[in-house]
N, C-alpha and C positions, 0 to 999 in steps of 0.2 A: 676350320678352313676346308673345303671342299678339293676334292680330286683336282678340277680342273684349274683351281685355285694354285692350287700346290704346286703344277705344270708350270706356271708360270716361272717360279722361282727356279728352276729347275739349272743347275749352273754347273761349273767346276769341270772335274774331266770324267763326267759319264757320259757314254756314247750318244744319247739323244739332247744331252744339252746344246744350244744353241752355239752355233760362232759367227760374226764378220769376218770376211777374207776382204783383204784391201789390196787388189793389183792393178797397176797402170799398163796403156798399152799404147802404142806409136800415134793412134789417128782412131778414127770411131769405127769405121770401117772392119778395122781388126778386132777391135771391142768388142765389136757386135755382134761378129763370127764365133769367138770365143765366150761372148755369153752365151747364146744359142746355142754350142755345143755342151757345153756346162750341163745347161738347163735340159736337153734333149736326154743325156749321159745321169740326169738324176745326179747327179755330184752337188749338184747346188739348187733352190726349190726359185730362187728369184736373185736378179741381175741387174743393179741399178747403174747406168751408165751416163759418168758426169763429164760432159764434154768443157774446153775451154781453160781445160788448167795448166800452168807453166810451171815446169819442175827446173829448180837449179841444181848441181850435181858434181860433184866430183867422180870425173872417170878416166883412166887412163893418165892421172896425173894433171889434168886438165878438168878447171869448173866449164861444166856445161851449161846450156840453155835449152827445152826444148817443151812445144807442145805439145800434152799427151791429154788421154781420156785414163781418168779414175773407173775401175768395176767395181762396184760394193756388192760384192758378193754374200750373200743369208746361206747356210748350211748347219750340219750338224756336226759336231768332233767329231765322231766315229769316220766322218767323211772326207775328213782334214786330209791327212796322209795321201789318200789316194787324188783328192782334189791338186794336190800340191805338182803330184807325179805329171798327172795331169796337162798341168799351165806349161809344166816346163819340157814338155813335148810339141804345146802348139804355139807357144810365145814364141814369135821373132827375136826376142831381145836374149842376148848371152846369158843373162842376172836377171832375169822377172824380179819385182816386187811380190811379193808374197809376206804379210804383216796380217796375223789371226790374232781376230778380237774377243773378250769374251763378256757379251751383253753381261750389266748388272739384274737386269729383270726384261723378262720377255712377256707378253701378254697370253696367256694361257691360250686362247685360239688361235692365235700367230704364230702358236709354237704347237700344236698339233699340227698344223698344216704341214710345217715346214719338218716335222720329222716324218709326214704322210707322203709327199714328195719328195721324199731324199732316199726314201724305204726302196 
């Protein structure tokens, strides 16, 4: 298997292995701001933002209802921590979501980029 082959599989908790970050945000508006700074901040290399989703919730003792935007946020461990500090400096929300995923296989040139943009 080749170098870049290898890259791909690249996983677990070494600092250039790949993560999902999954945070919700009030309205797109605010999504947008916050992926844009993400992305400007190198904390995150790409910012997919899913408008339309309705979150049920228990909060404050009371199930909620509300419409929010999904960020699927691409990053690298190493970036996690500081990413996290991050959200919870510019999120409006008291509790951000904050849910780190870790790809089973990344595609070896999707994952050079994404640790070349997060460098």
């Amino acid at each position: 298997m080749d170098a870049g082959a290898q890259g791909a599989f690249e996983g677990g908790d070494r600092p250039g292995a790949p993560a999902v970050v999954l945070v919700t945000a009030p309205d797109l508006a605010v999504g947008r701001e916050l992926a844009r700074t993400l992305v400007e901040e190198r904390l995150v290399a790409c910012v997919n933002l899913v408008p339309g989703l309705t979150s049920v919730y228990r909060w404050e003792g009371a199930v909620e209802e509300a419409s929010e935007v999904l960020l699927v946020m691409k990053t690298v461990r190493r970036r996690v921590a500081e990413l996290e500090r991050r959200v919870r400096e510019l999120h409006p929300y008291d509790v951000p979501e904050f849910v780190v995923l870790a790809p089973e296989h990344t595609g070896a040139r999707y994952l050079a980029w994404l640790i070349a943009e997060t460098a």
